[in-house]
N, C-alpha and C positions, 0 to 999 in steps of 0.2 A: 607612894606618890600617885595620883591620879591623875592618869592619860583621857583626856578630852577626848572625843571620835571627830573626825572631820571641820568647818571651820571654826567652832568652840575652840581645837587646839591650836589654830592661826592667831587669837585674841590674844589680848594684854592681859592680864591677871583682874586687872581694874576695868575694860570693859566686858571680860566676860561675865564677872559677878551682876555687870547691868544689865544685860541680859537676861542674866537667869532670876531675876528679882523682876523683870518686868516681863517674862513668862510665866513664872510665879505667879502674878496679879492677874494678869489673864484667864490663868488656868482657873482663880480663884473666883472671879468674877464668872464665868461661865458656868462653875458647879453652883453658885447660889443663883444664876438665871434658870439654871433646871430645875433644881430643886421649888422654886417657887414656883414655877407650872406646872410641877409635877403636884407642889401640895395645895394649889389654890382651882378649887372645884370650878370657878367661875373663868380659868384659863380657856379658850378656844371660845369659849361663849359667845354666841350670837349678838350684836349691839340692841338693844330697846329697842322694841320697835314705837315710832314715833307713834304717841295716843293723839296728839292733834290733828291727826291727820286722815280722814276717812278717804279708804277709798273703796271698790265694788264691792258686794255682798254675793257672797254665795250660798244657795238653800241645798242641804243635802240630804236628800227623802230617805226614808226606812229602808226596812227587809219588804222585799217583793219591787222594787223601785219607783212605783206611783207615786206619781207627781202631784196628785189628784189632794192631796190633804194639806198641800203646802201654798196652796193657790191663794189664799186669805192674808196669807205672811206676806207673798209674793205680790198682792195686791198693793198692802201696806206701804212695802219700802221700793220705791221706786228704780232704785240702782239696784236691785236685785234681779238674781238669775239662778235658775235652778236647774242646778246638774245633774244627769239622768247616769246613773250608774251602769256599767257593763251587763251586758247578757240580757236576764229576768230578773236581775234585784237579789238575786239569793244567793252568788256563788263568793268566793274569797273576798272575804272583807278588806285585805291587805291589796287584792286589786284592785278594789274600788278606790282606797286610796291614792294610790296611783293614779287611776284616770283622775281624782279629784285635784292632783300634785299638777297635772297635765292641764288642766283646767284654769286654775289658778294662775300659771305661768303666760297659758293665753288671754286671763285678766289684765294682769297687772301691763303685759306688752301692748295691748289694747289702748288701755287706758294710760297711760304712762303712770301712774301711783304705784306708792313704796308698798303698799300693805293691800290687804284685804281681810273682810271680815266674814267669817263662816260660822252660819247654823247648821246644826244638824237634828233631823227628828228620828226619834229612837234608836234603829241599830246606824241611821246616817250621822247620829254623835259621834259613838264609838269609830267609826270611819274616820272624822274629822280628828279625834282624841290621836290616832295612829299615823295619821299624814303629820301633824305637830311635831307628834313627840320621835316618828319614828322617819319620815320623810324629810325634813329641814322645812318643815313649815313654820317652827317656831321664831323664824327669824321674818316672816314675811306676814304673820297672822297676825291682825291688831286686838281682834277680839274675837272669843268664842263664847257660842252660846248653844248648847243643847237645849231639848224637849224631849222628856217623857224618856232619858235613854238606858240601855239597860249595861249602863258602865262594869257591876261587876256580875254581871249576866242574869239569866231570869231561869229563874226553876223550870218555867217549861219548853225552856231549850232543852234543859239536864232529863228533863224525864222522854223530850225528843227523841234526845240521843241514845237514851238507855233500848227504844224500840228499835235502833238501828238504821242505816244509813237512808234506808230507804223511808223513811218516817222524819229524816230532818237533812237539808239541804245542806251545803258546807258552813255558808252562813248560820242558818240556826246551829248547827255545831260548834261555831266559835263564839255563840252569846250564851252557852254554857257556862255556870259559873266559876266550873274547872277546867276552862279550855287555855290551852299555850298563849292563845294569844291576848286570853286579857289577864293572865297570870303576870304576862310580858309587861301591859301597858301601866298594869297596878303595883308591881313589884316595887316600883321604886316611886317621884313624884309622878304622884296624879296630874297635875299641872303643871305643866313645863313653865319656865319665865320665858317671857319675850307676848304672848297675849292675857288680857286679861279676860276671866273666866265666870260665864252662867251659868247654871244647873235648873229646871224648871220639873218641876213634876207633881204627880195628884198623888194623892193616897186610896185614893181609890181606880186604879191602875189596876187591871186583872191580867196586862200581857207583861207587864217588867214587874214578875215576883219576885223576893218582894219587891213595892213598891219604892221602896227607899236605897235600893242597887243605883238609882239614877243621880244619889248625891254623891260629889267630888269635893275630894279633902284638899282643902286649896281653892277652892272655887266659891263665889257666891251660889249657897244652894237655898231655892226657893221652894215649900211646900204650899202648893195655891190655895188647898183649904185653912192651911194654917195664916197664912201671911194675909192672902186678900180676902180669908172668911166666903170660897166659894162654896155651892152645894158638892156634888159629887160630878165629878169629870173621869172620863172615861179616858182608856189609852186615848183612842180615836180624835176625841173630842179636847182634849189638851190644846191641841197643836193649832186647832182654829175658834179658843175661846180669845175673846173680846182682850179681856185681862193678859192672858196670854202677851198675844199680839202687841197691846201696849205696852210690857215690858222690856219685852225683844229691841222694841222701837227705841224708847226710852234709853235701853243699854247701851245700843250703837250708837245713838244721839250724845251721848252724856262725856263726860271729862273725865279725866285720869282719876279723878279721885271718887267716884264712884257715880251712880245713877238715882235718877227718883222713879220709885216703884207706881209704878200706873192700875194699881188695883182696882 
C-alpha cells in the first residue's frame, strides 16, 4: 500500500489522482517549453531590426585612426559622424569596439531612433564586424557596410607579426590571419542576422593580402573592378572613389529588399 507524505495523504483517493494528472501536465508542459529553447537556435534572438527605419550613421576609420580618408563619405551622408577610436588607432581592436558600443548608445539617446547604421573602413570593419556579433550590436544595427577590410586578415599583419612585437602594434596583431580574434569572429556566422550586410573592395588592394580577405559569406560582396569595370584602386583610394561613395549611399538609402548599385 502506498503512504502519500504530507497533504497528498489528507486527499480523497479521487482528488489526489487530480492532482497528480494535473502536475503531470505541468511538468509535461514545462519539459517541451525547454526543450524547444533549448533546440530552436533562433531562441533569445534579438527582434529584426526595423529596415524602414533609418536612423544616424556612423563612420568608423582604419588601423592608425585618421579620419582623414573618410571625410568624402562623411561629406556625402549628411546624418553622418565619424568616431575616432581610442589611443593612436593601433591598440585592441576589441576596445575600439567598445568605444564604438559607447558611441552608438550616445547615438541613438541623441536622437531618439531604434537603429543606426555603421561603416567601417578597413581594420574600422573588422571593429564594427565585433561590436555586432560580439557586443549586442546586432539588435540595434540596421545596416553594415565595410571598405576595403581585412575580415580574415592580411598577410602582412602575419609577416608583422612573425618580426615581433615591436614591428606590429596590438591591432596589426590581431589582422593577422591566425589571430584569436578573427578565428573568433569567422568561426561561426560571418553575419549576424538583425543588419543587413556590405562588403566593398578592389583587387588591386596591396594592404588587405590577399585582396579578397574583405569578402563575407553572408554579405553582399562587391568587387569594384569586377562589378563597376573600374581601373585599378588602391587600398587608399577605395574608400574615397566616386563609385565607392555612391554605393554606400545607395545601400543606406535603399529598402529591405535590396539596393541599386551606383557604378
Amino acid at each position: 500500500m502506498t503512504t502519500w507524505p504530507g497533504w497528498l495523504g489528507r486527499l480523497s483517493p479521487a482528488r489526489r489522482r487530480l492532482h497528480l494528472v494535473v502536475a503531470g501536465l505541468l511538468a509535461a508542459v514545462l519539459v517541451t517549453l525547454v526543450v524547444r529553447s533549448v533546440g530552436d537556435p533562433a531562441a533569445g534572438a534579438p527582434a529584426p531590426v526595423d529596415q524602414a527605419r533609418r536612423g544616424p550613421v556612423l563612420l568608423v576609420p582604419g588601423y592608425g585612426g585618421s579620419t582623414a580618408a573618410l571625410e568624402d563619405l562623411a561629406a556625402a551622408l549628411p546624418d553622418a559622424e565619424v568616431v575616432v577610436p581610442p589611443g593612436d588607432g593601433t591598440g585592441d581592436l576589441r576596445a575600439a569596439a567598445e568605444g564604438l558600443a559607447d558611441r552608438v548608445a550616445a547615438a541613438l539617446d541623441r536622437t531618439g531612433a531604434g537603429s543606426v547604421d555603421l561603416v567601417g573602413y578597413s581594420a574600422g570593419g573588422v571593429v564594427v564586424r565585433y561590436y555586432v556579433a560580439e557586443l549586442g550590436g546586432d539588435a540595434v544595427t540596421r545596416r553594415v557596410a565595410t571598405i576595403a577590410s581585412p575580415h580574415h586578415g592580411t598577410d602582412l599583419a602575419a609577416l608583422a607579426t612573425s618580426l615581433g612585437d615591436g614591428a606590429c602594434a596590438e591591432a596589426c596583431r590581431q589582422l593577422d590571419p591566425d589571430s584569436d580574434l578573427l578565428r573568433g569572429l569567422n568561426q561561426g556566422d560571418e553575419t549576424p542576422a538583425g543588419p543587413r550586410w556590405l562588403s566593398l573592395w578592389t583587387e588591386t588592394d596591396r594592404t588587405v593580402v590577399p585582396p579578397d580577405s574583405a569578402v563575407l559569406e553572408g554579405a553582399t560582396s562587391i568587387d569594384l573592378q569586377d562589378t563597376c569595370r573600374t581601373g585599378p584602386l588602391s587600398h587608399g583610394e577605395i574608400v574615397r572613389d566616386p563609385r565607392t561613395i555612391g554605393i554606400v549611399e545607395s545601400f543606406l538609402a535603399g529598402d529591405a529588399d535590396g539596393f541599386a548599385l551606383a557604378c
